[in-house]
N, C-alpha and C positions, 0 to 999 in steps of 0.2 A: 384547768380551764384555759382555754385559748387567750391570747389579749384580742386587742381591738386589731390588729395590724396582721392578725393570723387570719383573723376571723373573715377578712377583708383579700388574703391573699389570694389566688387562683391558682398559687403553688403548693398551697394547704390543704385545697380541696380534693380529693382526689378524684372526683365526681364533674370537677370543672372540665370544660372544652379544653383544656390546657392539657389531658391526657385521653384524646380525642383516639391518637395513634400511640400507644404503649406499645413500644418493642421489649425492654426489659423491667425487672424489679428486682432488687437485691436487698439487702439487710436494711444498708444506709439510703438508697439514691433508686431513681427509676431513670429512665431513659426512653425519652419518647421522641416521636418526628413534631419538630416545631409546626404548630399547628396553622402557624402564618411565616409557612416557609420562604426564604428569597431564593429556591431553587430545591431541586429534588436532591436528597441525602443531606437537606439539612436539619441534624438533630442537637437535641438537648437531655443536658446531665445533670437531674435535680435531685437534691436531698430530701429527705420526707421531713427533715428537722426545719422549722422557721428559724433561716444561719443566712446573714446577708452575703456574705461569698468564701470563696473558698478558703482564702485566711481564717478564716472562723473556724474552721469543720475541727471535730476532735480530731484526736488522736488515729480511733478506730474511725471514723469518717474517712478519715484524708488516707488510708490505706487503703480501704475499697476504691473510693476513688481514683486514685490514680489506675489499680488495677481495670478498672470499668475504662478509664479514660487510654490506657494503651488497649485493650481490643478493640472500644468503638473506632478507636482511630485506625488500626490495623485494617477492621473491616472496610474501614470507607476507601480509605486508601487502594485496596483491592478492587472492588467492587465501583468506584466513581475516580480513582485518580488523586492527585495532590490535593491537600486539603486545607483548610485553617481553623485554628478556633478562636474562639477570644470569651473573656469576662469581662463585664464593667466593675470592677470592684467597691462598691459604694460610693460607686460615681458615675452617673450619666446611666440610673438604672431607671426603664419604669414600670417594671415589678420586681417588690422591693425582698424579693426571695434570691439565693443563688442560684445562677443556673448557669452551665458552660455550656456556650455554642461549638457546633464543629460541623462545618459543612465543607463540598467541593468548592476548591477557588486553584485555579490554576495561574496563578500571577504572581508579582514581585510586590515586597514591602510597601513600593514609593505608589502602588495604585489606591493604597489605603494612609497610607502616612506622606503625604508628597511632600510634606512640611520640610521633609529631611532629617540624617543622621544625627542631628544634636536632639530631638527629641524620642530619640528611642536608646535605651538602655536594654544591652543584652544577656539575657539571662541564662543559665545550664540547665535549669529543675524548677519545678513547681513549688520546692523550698523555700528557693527565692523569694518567689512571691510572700511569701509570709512575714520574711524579714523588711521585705520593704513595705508594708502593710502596718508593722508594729512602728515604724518611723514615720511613716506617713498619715496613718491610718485611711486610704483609700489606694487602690492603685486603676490601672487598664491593661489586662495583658491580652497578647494578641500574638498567635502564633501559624510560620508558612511550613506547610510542610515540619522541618526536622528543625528551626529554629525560634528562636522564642525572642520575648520583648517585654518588656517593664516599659508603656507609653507613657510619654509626657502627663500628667494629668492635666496641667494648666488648658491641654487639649478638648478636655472631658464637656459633656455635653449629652441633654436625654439623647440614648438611640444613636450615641456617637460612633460606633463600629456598624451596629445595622446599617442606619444609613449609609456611612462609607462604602461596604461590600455591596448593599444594592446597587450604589450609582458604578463600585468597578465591574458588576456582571453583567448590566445591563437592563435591570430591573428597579429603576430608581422610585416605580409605583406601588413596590411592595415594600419600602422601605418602615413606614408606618402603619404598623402591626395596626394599632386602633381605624386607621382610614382604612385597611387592605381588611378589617373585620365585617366594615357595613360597604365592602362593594363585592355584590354577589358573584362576580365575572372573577376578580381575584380569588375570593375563596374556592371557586371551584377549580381554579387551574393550581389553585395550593390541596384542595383536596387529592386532586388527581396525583400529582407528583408524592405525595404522602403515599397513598395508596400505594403506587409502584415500590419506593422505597419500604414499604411495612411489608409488600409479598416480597423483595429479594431478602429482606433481612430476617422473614421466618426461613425461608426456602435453606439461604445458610442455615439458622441456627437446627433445623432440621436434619439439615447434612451431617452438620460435626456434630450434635449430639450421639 
């Protein structure tokens, strides 16, 4: 039986608005276009297990995963250009499921972190994260293109990368997934972008099948 916190999730549901646009399903995780995107090609990599983030995932979790997480990224990369991801790792979540962002962002570290180099920690692997998770137990990571980051926490805040990315791309009205949920002008131009992004990324997966 689910808890209270499952039951309540919209990353549990799979019936929820939250898998509006399913592009993939796999053993552990689906991969879907964020349903209140800050731009076209921005998707999400959730687990079907109620795991607050990716520090958590098993063993065989975190092996798909990262498998899932180099092709989506391969594709986007192809198909939209440089890109970024990020998790809030048990910090500044406000849904309280895992889930990795990875959208188009064509920019430098300092448009989302301008705080400066003392509060970004550079990391090689997704491993990483894990060890600083077991010492800290939350972290924020946040990734340009081919480089990676362990963020300050003391940074952390609901919505603290969303909002960041929205205000660097120029979209600071879709920052707030709940206000961009009840204004119908926003949802439709996140529909539409969805849309686009879900027919190229059958049109691929058509191709190279």
């Amino acid at each position: 039986m689910k808890n209270c916190s499952e039951q309540a999730c919209l990353h549990c549901a799979k019936g929820s608005f939250a898998f509006d646009f399913l592009l993939q399903e796999k053993n552990y995780f689906y991969v879907v276009c964020d349903v209140h995107p800050l731009i076209e090609g921005h998707l999400l990599i959730i687990p079907k297990r109620h795991v607050s983030c990716l520090a958590e995932y098993s063993i065989e979790e975190f092996l798909e995963f990262k498998q899932i997480y180099r092709q989506i990224a391969c594709w986007l990369k192809k198909e939209y250009g440089p890109i970024a991801t990020f998790e809030h790792g048990k910090i500044g979540q406000t849904v309280f499921h895992s889930h990795i962002h990875l959208l188009p962002f064509n920019g430098k570290v300092e448009k989302i972190i301008p705080e400066g180099n003392l509060y970004l920690q550079n990391i090689q692997n997704l491993e990483e994260l894990i060890d600083i998770f077991h010492k800290q137990e939350k972290y924020l990571f946040l990734s340009i293109n081919d480089e990676m980051w362990s963020v300050d926490v003391s940074l952390g805040c609901p919505r603290f990368f969303r909002d960041r990315f929205a205000q660097a791309l120029g979209c600071k009205e879709r920052g707030n997934w709940k206000e961009m949920r009840q204004n119908s002008k926003l949802l439709s131009i996140g529909y539409e972008d969805n849309k686009k992004c879900q027919k190229k990324y059958f049109s691929f997966s058509n191709f190279s099948a």
